[in-house]
C-alpha positions as a printed Julia matrix, in Angstrom:
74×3 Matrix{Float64}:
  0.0     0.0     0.0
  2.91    2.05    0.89
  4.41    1.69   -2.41
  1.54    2.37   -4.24
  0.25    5.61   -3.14
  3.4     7.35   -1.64
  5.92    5.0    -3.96
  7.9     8.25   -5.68
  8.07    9.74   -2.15
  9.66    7.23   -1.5
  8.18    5.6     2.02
  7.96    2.14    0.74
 12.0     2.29    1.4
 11.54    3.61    4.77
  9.1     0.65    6.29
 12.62   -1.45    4.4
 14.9     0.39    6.7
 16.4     1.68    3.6
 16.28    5.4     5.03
 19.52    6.71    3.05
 17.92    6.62   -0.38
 14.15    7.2     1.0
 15.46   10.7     2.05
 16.96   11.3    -1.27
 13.77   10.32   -2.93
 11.65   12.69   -0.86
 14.03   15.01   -1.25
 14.68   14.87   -4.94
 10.29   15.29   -5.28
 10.33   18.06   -2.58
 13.21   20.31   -3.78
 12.26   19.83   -7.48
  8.62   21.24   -6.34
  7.05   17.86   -7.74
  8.75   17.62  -10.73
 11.38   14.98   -9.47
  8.04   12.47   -9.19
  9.07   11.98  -12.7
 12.16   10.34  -11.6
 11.51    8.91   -8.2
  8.29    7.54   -9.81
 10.32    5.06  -12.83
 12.84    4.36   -9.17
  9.47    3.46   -7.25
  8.31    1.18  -10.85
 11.53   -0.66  -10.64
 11.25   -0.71   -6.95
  8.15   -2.78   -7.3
 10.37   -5.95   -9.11
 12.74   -5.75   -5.95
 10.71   -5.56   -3.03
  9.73   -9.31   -3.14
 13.4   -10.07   -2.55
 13.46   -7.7     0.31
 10.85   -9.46    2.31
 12.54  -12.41    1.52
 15.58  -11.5     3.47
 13.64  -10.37    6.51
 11.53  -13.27    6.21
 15.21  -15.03    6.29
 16.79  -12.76    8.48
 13.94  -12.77   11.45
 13.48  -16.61   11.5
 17.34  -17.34   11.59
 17.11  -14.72   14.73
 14.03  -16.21   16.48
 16.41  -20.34   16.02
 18.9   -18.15   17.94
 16.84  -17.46   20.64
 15.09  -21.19   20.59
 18.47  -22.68   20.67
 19.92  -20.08   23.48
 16.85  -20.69   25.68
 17.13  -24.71   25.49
């Protein structure tokens, strides 16, 4: 949802911890006075294709923590 209706603002990349180049795409929209929406909105397009593989990796990334914790607390 985030993508879709704030995508070339770029707050889909924020709820991915990816905060470095969500501030540059706010930025480029807000200093450009809207016209950077051009831009940031073929980055959010492309954005769409990689997202998948970002889940992914928190999917991976949360499960291998919570075996951590199993494994710790047995």
């Amino acid at each position: 949802m985030l993508w879709f209706f704030l995508g070339a603002l770029g707050a889909h990349r924020f709820y991915f911890k990816k905060t470095g180049t969500g501030i540059a795409m706010l930025l480029m929209v807000v200093l450009t006075i809207g016209f950077g929406a051009i831009i940031t909105g073929i980055w959010a397009l492309v954005d769409a294709f990689l997202m998948p593989g970002w889940q992914q990796r928190e999917v991976e990334t949360i499960r291998a923590r919570n075996n951590r914790v199993v494994e710790d607390s047995l």
